[in-house]
C-alpha positions in Angstrom: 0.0 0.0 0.0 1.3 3.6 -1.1 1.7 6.0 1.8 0.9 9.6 1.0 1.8 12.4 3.3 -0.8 15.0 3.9 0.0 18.2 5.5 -2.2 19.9 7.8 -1.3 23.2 8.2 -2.9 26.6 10.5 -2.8 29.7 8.0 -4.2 33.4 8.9 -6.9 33.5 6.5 -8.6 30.5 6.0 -8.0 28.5 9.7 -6.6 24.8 8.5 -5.8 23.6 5.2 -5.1 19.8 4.1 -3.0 18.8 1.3 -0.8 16.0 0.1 3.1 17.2 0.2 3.1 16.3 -3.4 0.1 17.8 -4.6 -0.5 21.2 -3.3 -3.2 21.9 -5.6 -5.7 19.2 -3.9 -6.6 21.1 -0.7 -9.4 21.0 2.5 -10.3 24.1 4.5 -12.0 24.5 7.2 -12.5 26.2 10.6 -11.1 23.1 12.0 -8.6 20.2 11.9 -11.9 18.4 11.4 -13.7 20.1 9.1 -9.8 20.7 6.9 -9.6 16.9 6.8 -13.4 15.8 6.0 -13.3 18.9 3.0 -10.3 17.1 1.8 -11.5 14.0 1.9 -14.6 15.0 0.3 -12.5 16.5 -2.8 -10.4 13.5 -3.1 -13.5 11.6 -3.6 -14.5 13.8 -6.0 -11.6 14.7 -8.2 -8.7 12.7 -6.7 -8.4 10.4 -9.8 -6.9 13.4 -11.8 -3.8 13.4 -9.7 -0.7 11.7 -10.7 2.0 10.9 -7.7 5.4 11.9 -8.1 6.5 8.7 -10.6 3.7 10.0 -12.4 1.4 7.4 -11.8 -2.5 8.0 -10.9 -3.1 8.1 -7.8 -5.5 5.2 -6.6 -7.1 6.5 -3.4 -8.4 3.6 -2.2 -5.3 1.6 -1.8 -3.3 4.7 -0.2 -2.1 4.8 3.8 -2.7 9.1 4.5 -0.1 9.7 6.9 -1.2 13.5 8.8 1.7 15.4 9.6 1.0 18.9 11.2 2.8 22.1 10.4 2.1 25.5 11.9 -0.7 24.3 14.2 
């Protein structure tokens, strides 16, 4: 199973924000850790199928470990 780090990070203007260290653009926000992670989660659901990993491989979501690491909280 692929293990993909996810960054949860406290910024000024939007509370918390969730995304993988590879793929910035893929984020969650919310008021909360929470809320970041579930908003992320959601979107990844949604979209996460047009992300490739760093090899350049699509990322299959359903076989991946997320590993939280937080920054800034």
């Amino acid at each position: 199973m692929k293990q993909i780090d996810v960054i949860i990070e406290k910024v000024e203007d939007v509370d918390f924000v969730v995304y993988p260290a590879e793929i910035e653009e893929l984020c969650g926000y919310g008021a909360t850790e929470e809320e970041a992670k579930a908003d992320f989660l959601e979107l990844v659901a949604e979209i996460g199928d047009q992300f490739e990993d760093a090899d350049g491989q699509v990322i299959d979501w359903e076989n991946v470990e997320i590993v939280y690491q937080r920054v800034n909280c």
